[in-house]
N, C-alpha and C positions, 0 to 999 in steps of 0.2 A: 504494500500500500504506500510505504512512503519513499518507491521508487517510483509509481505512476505520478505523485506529488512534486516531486523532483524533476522528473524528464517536461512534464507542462509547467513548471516555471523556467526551466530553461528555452522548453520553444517559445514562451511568451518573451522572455530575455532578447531571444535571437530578432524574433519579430517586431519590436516594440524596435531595436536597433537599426532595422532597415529606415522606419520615419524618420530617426533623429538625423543617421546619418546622411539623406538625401534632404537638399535645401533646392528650394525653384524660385529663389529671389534671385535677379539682376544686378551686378555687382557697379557702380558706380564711381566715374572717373572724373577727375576734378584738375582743373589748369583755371591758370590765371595766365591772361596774355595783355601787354603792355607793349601798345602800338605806335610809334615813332618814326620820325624819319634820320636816316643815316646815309654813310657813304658803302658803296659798294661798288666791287671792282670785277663787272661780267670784262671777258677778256682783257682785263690788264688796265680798261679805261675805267675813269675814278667816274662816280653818278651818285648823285641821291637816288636813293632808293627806300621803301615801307619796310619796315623791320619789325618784325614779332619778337620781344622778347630779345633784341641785339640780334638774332639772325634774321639772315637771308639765305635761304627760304627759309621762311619761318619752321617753326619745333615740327616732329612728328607725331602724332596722333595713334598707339600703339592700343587697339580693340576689337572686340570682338561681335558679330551677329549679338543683340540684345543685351549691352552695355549700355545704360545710361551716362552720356559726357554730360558735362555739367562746366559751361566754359565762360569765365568772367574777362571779359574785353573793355579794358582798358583805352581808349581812343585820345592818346596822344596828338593828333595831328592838330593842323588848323583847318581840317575840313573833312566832311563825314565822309566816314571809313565803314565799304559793305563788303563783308564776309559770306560765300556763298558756296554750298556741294552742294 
């Protein structure tokens, strides 16, 4: 009797384990970008150019199929700046 007791607490054990261990929330990704202008040198010749962040091209964006980004833009310039995929 207190091995039938035993073997159903432990498949409840094993069972109850599979919920805890699977999560179906979307992991969320956070940047802050700080938009300027600077100098940049495409082949050799010196240009202002928009800078994300001091680069050009700006950061990379490293995600996956249903990641929420979450991106605060910063607009440095003297004239509105549109960001678009």
């Amino acid at each position: 009797m207190m091995a039938v007791g035993r073997s159903a607490g432990t498949v409840l054990l094993i069972c109850l384990s599979f919920f805890v261990a699977v999560t179906g929330e979307s992991p969320y990704r956070f940047f802050n970008w700080n938009v300027t202008y600077g100098d940049i040198y495409p082949l050799g010749v010196r240009q202002q150019g928009i800078l994300i962040n001091g680069q050009f091209p700006g950061p990379d964006i490293h995600s996956v199929t249903n990641d929420n980004l979450i991106i605060n833009v910063h607009n440095s310039l003297d004239e509105p700046f549109l960001i678009s995929w």
